[in-house]
C-alpha positions as CSV (number, residue, x, y, z in Angstrom):
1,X,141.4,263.1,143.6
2,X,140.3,262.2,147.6
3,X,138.9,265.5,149.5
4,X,139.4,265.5,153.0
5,X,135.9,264.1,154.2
6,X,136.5,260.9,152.3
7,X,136.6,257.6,155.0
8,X,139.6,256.7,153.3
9,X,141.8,260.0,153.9
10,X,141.0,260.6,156.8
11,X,143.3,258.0,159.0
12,X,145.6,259.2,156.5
13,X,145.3,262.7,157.8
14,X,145.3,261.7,161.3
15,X,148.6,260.3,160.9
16,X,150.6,263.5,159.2
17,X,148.8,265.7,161.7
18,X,150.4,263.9,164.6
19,X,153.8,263.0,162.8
20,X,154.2,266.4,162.4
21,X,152.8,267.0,166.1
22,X,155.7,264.7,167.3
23,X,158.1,266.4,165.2
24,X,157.3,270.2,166.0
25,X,157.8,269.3,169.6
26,X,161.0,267.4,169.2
27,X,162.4,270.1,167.7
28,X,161.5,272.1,170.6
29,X,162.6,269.8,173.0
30,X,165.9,270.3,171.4
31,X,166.7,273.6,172.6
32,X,165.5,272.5,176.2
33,X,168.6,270.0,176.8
34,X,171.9,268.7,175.0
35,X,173.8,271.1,173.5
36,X,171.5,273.9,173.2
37,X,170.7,273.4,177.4
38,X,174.6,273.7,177.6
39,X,175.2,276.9,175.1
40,X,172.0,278.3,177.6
41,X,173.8,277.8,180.8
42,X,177.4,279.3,179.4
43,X,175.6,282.4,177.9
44,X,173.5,283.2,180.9
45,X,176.5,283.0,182.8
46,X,178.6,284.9,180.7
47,X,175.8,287.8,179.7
48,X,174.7,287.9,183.6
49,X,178.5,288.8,184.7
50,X,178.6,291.3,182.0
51,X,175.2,292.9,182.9
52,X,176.2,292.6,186.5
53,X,179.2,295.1,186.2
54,X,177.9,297.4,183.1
55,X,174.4,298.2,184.5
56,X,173.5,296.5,187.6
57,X,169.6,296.9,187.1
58,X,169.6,294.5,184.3
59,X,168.6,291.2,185.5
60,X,169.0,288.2,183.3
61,X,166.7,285.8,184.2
62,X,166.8,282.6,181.6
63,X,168.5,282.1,178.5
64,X,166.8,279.7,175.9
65,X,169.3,278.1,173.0
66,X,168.7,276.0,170.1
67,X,172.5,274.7,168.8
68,X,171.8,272.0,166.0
69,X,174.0,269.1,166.8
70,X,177.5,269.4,166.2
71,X,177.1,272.9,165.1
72,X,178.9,275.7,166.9
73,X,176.5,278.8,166.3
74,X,173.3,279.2,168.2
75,X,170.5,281.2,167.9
76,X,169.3,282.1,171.9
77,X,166.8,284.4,173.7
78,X,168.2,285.9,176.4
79,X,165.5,287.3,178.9
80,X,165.9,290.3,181.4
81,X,163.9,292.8,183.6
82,X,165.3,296.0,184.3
83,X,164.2,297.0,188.0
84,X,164.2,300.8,187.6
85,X,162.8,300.4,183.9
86,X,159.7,298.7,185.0
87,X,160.6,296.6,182.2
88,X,161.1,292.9,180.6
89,X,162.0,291.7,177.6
90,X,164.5,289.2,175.5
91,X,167.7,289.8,173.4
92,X,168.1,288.2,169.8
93,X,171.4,286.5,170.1
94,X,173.5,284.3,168.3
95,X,176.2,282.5,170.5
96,X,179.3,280.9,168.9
97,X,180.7,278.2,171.2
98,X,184.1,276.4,170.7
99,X,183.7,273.1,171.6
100,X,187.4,272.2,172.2
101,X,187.5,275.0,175.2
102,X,183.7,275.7,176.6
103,X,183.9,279.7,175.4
104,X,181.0,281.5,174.1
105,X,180.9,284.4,172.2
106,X,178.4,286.1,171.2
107,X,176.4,289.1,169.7
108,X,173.1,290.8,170.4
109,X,170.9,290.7,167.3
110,X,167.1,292.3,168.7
111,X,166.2,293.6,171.8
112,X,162.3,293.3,172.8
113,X,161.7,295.4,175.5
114,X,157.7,295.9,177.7
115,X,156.4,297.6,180.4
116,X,156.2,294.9,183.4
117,X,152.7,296.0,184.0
118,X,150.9,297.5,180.9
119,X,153.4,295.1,178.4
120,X,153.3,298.7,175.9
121,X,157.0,298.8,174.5
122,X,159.7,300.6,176.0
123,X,162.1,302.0,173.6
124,X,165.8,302.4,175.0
125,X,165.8,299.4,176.9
């Protein structure tokens, strides 16, 4: 069997390493435009409006979506600060979206919540 300091292996190596380089950041990139950017922009419209009327501190301040394509659940982070709180953090949420009208729905799963200046948690966020 080769071990990893043989001449031979090595290219090899080199090769999967940056495969799965290029592959790790594609499925990033993913999230960041297409139908993940669009679920993004609906739910940070949708959860701002809501946050707006039921408690105006809340700020949200960028929602992040990955949708596989053609799928119509999402998994998002949604991220806030929360002026009075001293506070920032994300929600956990998965985001339905029908794709014959544009509407989202969607659910709160987590809630991660820091102090804006020490970053110790802040239960009740």
């Amino acid at each position: 069997m080769p071990e990893p300091d043989d001449e031979e292996v090595q290219p090899v190596l080199r090769t999967l390493l940056v495969a799965a380089v290029a592959l790790a950041i594609a499925g990033s990139a993913q999230g960041a435009t297409g139908d993940g950017a669009k679920l993004a922009a609906a739910l940070k419209a949708n959860m701002a409006s809501l946050y707006k009327r039921k408690a105006p501190d809340h700020a949200i301040t960028k929602v992040t979506c990955v949708l596989p394509a053609m799928a119509t659940v999402g998994h998002c982070k949604a991220y806030f600060t929360i002026v009075s709180q001293q506070a920032k953090g994300f929600y956990s949420v998965t985001a339905s979206i029908d794709r014959t009208t544009g509407g989202v729905r969607w659910k709160e799963t987590k809630v991660t919540c820091v102090d804006s200046k020490t970053g110790a948690q802040v239960l009740g966020c």
